[in-house]
C-alpha positions as CSV (number, residue, x, y, z in Angstrom):
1,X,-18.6,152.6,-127.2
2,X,-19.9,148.9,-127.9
3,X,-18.6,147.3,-130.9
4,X,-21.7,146.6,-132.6
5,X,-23.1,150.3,-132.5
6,X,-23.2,151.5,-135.7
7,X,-22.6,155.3,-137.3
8,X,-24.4,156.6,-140.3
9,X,-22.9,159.4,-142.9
10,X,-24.5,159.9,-146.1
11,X,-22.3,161.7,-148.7
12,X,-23.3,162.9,-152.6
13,X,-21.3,164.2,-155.4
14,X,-22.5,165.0,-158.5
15,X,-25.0,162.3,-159.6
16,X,-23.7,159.6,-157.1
17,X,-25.2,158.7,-153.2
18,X,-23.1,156.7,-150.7
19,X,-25.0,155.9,-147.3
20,X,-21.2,154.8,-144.9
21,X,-22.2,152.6,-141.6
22,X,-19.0,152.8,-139.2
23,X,-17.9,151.3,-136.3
24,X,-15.0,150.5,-133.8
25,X,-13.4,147.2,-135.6
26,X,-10.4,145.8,-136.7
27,X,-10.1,147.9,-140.4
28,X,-12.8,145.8,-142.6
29,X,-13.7,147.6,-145.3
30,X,-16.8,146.6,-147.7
31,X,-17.8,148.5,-150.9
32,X,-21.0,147.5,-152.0
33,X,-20.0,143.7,-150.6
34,X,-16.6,144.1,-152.3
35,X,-13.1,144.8,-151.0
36,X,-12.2,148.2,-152.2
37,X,-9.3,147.4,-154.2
38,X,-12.0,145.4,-156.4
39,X,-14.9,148.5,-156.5
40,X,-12.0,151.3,-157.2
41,X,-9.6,149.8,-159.2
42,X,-7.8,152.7,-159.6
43,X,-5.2,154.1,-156.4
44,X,-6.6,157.5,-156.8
45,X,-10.3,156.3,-156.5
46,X,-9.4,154.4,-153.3
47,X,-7.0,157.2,-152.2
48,X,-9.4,159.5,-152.2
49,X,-12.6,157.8,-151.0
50,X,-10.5,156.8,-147.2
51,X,-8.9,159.9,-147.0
52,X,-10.9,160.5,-143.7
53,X,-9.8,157.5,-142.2
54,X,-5.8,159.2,-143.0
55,X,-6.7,162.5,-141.8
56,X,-8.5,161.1,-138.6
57,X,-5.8,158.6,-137.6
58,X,-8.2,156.0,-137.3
59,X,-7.3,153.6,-141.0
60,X,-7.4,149.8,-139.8
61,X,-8.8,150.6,-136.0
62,X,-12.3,151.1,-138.0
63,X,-14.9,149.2,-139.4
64,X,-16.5,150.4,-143.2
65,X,-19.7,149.7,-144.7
66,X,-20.2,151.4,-148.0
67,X,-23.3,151.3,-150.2
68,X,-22.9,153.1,-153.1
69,X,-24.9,154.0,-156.3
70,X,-25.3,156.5,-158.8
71,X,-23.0,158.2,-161.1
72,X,-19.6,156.8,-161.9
73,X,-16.4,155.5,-160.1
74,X,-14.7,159.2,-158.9
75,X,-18.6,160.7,-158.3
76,X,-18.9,157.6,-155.9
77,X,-15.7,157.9,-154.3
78,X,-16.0,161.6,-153.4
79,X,-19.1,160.5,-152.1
80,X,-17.9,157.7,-150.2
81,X,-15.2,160.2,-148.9
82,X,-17.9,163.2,-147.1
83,X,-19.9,159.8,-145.8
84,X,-17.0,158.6,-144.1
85,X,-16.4,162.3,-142.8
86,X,-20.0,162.9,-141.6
87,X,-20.0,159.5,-139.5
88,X,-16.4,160.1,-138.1
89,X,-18.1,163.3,-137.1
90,X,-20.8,161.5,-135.2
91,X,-18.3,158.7,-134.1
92,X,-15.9,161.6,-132.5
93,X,-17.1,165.2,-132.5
94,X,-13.7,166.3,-131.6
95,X,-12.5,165.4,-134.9
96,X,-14.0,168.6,-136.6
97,X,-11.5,170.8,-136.8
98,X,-8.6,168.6,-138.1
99,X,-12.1,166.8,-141.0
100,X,-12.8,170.9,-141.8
101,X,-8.9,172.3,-142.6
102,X,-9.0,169.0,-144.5
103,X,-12.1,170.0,-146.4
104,X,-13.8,166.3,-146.0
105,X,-16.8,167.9,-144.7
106,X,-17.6,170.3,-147.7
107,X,-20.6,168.9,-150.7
108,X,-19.1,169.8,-153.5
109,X,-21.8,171.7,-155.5
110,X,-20.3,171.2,-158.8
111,X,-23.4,169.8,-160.9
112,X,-23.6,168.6,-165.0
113,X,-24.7,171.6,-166.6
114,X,-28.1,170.5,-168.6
115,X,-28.5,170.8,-172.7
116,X,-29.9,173.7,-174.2
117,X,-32.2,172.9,-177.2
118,X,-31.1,173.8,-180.5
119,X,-27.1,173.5,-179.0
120,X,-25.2,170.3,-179.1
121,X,-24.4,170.8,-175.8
122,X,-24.9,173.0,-172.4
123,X,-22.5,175.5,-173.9
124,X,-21.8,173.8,-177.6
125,X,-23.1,176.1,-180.8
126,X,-23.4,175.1,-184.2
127,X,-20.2,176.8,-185.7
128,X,-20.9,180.4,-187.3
129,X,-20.8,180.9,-191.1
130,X,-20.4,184.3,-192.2
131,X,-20.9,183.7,-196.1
């Protein structure tokens, strides 16, 4: 593997799109030209956006690039997260099985259910009045 070959994953959840370049490095790790402790500021965010890297064995021994948009801060990071999977996938194919019992390479499908006219909501009715 050369050093400056990169690897692409692109990862969605709900509204938010993350396109991840990897590569063999020594552990930098850009969000959208920022460190992530300054993207996520919250632990769980950042927790859960390199949890690849954990479950792969591979945290500081790989280089991150993260464009991310769309959404908010935990749609973005569980984005983030299934980008990372899918180019660690294409990094190392042998890393399946230990990504998939992790579940880091499952989309998850859960969507913003839309407004219904004359509802204040997707599933919010004006209250009932009997008399």
């Amino acid at each position: 593997m050369r050093g400056s070959e990169y690897y692409w994953g692109t990862g969605r959840r709900k509204t938010a799109l993350a396109r991840v370049r990897i590569r063999p490095g020594d552990g930098a790790v850009k969000v959208n030209d920022r460190t992530p402790e300054d993207y996520f500021p919250r632990a769980v965010w950042q927790n859960h956006a390199f949890e690849p890297l954990r479950v792969a064995g591979l945290e500081g021994k790989i280089d991150v690039f993260v464009n991310a948009s769309g959404g908010g801060l935990t749609g973005q990071a569980g984005a983030v997260r299934l980008g990372i999977a899918r180019a660690l996938l294409k990094l190392n194919p042998d890393l399946k099985p230990s990504l998939k019992q992790a579940g880091l390479l499952t989309r998850d499908p859960r969507m913003v259910e839309r407004k219904k006219f004359g509802q204040k909501g997707a599933r919010g009715k004006r209250q009932y009045s009997k008399r």
